[in-house]
KOLVEX-267237 format. One record per residue: x, y, z of N, C-alpha, C in turn; residue in three letters. Coordinates in nm, 4 decimals, decimal comma, always signed. Each point is the difference from the previous one (the first is absolute). Layout:
<sites>
(site (X Y Z) (X Y Z) (X Y Z) 'ALA'),
...
</sites>
This chain:
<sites>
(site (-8,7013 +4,0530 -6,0468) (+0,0884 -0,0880 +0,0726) (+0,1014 -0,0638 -0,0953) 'UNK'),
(site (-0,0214 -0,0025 -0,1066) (+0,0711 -0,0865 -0,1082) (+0,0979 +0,0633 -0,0518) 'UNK'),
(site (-0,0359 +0,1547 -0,0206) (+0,1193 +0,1127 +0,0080) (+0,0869 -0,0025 +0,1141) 'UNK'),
(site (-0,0039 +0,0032 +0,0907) (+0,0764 +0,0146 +0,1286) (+0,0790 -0,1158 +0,0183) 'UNK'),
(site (-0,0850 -0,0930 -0,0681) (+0,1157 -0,1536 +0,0276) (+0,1064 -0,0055 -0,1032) 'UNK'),
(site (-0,0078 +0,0597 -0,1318) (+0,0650 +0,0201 -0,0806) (+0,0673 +0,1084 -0,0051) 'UNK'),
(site (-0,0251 +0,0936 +0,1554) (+0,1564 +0,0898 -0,0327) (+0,0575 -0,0696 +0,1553) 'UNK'),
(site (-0,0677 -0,1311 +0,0762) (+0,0814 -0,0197 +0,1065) (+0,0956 -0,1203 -0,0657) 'UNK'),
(site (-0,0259 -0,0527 -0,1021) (+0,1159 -0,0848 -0,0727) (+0,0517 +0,0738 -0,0678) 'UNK'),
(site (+0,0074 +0,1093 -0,0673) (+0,0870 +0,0435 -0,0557) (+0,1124 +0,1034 +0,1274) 'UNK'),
(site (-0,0077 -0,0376 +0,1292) (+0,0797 +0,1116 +0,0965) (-0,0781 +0,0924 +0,0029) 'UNK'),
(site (-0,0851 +0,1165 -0,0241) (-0,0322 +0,1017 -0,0274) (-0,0505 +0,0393 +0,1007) 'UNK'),
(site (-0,0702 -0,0757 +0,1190) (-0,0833 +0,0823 +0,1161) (+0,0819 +0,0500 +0,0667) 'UNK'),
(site (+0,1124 -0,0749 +0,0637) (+0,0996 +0,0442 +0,1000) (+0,1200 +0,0901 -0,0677) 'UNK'),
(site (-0,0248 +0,0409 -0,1311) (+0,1218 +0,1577 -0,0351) (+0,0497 +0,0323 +0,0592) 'UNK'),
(site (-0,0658 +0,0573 +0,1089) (+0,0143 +0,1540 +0,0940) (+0,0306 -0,0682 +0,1206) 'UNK'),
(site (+0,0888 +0,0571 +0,0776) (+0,0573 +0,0026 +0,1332) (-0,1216 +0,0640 +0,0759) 'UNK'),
(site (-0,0659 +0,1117 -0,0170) (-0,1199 +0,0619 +0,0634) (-0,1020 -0,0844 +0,0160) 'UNK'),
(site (-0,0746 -0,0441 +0,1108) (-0,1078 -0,1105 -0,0055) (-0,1340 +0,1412 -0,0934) 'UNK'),
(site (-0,0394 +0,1176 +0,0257) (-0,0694 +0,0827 -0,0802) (+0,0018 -0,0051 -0,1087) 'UNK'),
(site (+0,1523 +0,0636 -0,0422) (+0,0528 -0,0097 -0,1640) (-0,0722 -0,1335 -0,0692) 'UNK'),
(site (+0,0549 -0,1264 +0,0620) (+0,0032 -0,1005 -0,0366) (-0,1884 -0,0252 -0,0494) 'UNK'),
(site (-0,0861 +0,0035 +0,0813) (-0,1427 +0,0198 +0,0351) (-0,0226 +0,0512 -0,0956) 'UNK'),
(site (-0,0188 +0,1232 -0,0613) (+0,0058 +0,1234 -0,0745) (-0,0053 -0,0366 -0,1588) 'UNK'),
(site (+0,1657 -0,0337 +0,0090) (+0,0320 -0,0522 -0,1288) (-0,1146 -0,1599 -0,0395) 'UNK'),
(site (+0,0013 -0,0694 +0,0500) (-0,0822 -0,1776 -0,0204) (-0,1406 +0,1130 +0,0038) 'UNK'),
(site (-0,0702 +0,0748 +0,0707) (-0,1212 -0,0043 -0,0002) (-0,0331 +0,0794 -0,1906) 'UNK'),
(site (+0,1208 +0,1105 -0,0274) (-0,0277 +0,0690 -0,1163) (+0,0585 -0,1327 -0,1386) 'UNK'),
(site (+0,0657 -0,0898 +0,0454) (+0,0123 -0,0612 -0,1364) (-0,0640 -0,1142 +0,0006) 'UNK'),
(site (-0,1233 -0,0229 +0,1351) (-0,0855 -0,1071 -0,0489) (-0,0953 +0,0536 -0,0853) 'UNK'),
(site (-0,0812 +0,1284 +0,0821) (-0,0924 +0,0925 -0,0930) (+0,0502 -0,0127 -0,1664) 'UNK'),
(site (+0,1557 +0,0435 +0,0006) (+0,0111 +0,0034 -0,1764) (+0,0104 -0,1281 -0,0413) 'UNK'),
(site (+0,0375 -0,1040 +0,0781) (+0,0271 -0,1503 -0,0819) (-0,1787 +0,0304 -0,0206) 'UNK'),
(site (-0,0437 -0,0191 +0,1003) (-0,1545 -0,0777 -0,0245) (-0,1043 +0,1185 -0,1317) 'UNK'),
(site (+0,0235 +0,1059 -0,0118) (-0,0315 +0,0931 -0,0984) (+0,0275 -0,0910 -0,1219) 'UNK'),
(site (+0,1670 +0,0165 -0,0590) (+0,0626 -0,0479 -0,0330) (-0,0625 -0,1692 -0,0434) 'UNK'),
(site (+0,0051 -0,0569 +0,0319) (-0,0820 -0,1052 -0,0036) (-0,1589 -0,0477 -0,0235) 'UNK'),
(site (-0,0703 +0,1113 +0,0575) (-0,1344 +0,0143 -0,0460) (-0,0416 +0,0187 -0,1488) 'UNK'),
(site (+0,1027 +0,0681 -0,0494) (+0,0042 +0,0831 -0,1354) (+0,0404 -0,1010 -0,0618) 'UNK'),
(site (+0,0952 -0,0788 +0,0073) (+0,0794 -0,1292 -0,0946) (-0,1417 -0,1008 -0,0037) 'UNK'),
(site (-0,0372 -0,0262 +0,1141) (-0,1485 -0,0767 -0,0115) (-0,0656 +0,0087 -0,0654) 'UNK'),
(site (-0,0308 +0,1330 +0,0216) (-0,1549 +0,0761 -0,1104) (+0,0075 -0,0245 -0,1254) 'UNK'),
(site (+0,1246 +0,0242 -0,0827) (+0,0428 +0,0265 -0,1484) (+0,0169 -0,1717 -0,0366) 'UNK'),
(site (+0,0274 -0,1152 +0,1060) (+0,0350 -0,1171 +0,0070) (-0,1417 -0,0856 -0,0373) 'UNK'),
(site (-0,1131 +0,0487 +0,0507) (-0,1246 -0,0220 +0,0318) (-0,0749 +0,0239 -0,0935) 'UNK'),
(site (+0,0392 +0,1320 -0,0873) (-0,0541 +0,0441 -0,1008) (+0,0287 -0,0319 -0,1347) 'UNK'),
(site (+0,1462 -0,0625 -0,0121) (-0,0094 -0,0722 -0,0728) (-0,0533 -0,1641 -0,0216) 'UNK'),
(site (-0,0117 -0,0389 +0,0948) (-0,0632 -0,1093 +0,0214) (-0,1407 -0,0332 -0,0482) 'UNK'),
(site (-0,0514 +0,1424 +0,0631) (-0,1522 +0,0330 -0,0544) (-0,0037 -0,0031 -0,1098) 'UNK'),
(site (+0,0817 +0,0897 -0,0857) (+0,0074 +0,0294 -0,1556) (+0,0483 -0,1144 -0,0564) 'UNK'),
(site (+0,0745 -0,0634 +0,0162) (+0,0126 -0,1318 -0,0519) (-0,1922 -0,1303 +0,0032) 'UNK'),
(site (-0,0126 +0,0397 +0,1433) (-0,0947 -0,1171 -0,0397) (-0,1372 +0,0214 -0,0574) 'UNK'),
(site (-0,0086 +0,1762 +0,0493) (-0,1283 +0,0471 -0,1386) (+0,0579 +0,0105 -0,1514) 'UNK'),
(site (+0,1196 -0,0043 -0,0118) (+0,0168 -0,0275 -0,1615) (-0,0347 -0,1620 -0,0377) 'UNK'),
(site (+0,0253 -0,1208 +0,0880) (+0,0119 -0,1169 -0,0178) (-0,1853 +0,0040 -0,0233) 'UNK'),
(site (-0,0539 +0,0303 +0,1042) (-0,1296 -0,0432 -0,0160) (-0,1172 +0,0914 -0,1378) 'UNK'),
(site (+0,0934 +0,0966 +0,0303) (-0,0955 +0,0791 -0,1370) (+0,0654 -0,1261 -0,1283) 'UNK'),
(site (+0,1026 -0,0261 -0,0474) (+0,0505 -0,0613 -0,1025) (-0,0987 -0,1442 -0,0264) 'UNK'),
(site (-0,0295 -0,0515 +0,1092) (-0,0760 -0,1159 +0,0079) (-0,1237 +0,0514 -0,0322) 'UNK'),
(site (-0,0764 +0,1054 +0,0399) (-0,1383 +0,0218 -0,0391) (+0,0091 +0,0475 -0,1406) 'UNK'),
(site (+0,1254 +0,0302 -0,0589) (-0,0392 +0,0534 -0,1262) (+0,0502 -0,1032 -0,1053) 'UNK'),
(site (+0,0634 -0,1156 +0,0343) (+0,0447 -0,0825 -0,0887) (-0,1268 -0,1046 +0,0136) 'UNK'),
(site (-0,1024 -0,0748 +0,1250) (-0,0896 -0,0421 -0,0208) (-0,1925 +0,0392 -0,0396) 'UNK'),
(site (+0,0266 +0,1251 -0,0768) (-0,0970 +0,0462 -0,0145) (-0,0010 -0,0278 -0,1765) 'UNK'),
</sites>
């Protein structure tokens, strides 16, 4: 839904004069926004992870 709202502020649902076309096009570039977006997450997430198992390993090895 968050994809779709962000191509209905950017103009993008209503392109097409064709109510189909129009359908067509929003249903294939939510699929790729939200792909698209899943992937930016993951790598977003993973560094996050890697950041806070480096923080906590650093602490177990500086109080030992």
């Amino acid at each position: 839904m968050v994809i779709y709202r962000v191509l209905e502020k950017l103009h993008l649902v209503n392109l097409f004069e064709n109510g189909l076309l129009a359908y067509i096009f929003t249903a294939v570039a939510v699929i790729c926004g939200s792909v698209v977006f899943s992937i930016c997450a993951k790598w977003f997430l993973n560094k996050i992870e890697t950041f806070l198992k480096e923080r906590v390993n650093n602490r177990r090895v500086n109080h030992v």
